[in-house]
C-alpha positions as CSV (number, residue, x, y, z in Angstrom):
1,X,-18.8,23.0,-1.6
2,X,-17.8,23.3,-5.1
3,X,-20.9,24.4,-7.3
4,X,-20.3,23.4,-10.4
5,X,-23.4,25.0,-12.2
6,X,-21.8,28.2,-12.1
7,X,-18.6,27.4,-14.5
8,X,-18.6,26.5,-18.2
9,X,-18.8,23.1,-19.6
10,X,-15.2,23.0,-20.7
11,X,-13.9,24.5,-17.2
12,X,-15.8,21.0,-15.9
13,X,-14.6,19.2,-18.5
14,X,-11.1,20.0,-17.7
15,X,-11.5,19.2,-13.9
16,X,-13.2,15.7,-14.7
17,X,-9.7,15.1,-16.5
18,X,-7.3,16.2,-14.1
19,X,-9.2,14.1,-12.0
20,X,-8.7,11.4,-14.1
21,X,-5.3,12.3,-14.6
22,X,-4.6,11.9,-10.5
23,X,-7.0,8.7,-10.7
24,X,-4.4,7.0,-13.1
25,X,-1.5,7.9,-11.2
26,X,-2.3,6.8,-8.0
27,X,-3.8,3.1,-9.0
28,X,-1.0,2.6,-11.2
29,X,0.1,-1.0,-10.0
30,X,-2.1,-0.6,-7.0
31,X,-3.1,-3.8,-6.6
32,X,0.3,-5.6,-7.8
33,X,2.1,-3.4,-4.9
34,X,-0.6,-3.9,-2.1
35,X,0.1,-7.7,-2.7
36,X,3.2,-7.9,-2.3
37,X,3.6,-5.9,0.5
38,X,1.3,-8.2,2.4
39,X,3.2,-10.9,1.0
40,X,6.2,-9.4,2.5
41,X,4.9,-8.5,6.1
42,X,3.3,-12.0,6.3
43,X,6.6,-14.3,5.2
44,X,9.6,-11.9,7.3
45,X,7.2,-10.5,10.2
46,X,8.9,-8.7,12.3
47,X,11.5,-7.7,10.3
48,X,9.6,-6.9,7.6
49,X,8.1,-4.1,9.8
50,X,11.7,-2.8,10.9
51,X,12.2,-2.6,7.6
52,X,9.4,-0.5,6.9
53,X,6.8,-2.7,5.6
54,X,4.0,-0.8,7.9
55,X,5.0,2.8,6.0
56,X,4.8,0.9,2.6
57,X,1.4,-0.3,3.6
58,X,0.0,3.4,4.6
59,X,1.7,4.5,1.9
60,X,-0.8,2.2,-0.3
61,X,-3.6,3.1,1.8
62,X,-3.0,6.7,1.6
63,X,-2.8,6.4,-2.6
64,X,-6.2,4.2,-2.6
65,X,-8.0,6.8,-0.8
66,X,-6.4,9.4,-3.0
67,X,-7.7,7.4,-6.1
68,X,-10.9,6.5,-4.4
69,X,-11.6,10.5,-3.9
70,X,-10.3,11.3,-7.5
71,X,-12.9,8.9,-8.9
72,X,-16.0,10.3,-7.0
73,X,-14.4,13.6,-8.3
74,X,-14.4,12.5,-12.3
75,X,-18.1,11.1,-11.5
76,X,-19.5,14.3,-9.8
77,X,-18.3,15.9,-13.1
78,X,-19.4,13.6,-15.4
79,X,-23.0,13.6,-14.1
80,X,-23.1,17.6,-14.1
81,X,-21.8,17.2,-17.6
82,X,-24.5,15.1,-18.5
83,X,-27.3,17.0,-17.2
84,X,-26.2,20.0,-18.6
85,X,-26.6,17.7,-22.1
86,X,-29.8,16.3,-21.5
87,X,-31.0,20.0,-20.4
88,X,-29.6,21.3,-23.6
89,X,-31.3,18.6,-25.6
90,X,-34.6,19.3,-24.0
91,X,-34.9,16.6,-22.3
């Protein structure tokens, strides 16, 4: 487990934008693609499957969880970042 007390602010910082970066990337027409591709396998069936319609579909799967773990990432940052604010504030 990554403890993120020990590093600086900015050395967070930068990891809660990577994060975001990776977030971006892999929803980037997301949804637009994950409809279509059930479009496709329900309207051609079985062919749609020889044609690779089941790999497309992991292949969506695969880059929601991807997003999905990129986003808990940016928000396990963001709340250390914050604490460390309201701890500097006196809060």
């Amino acid at each position: 487990m990554l403890k993120l007390k020990k590093y600086p602010a900015l050395f967070v910082l930068l990891i809660a934008g990577i994060f975001t970066v990776i977030f971006a990337y892999a929803t980037l027409n997301l949804f637009q693609m994950s409809m279509a591709n059930i479009r496709f396998l329900r309207e051609f069936g079985w062919t749609a499957i020889m044609e690779g319609g089941l790999i497309q579909l992991l292949k969506i799967i695969v880059s929601a969880t991807i997003a999905m773990a990129s986003y808990i990432g940016f928000k396990i940052c963001e709340s250390e970042l914050v604490n460390r604010y309201h701890n500097w504030q006196g809060k």
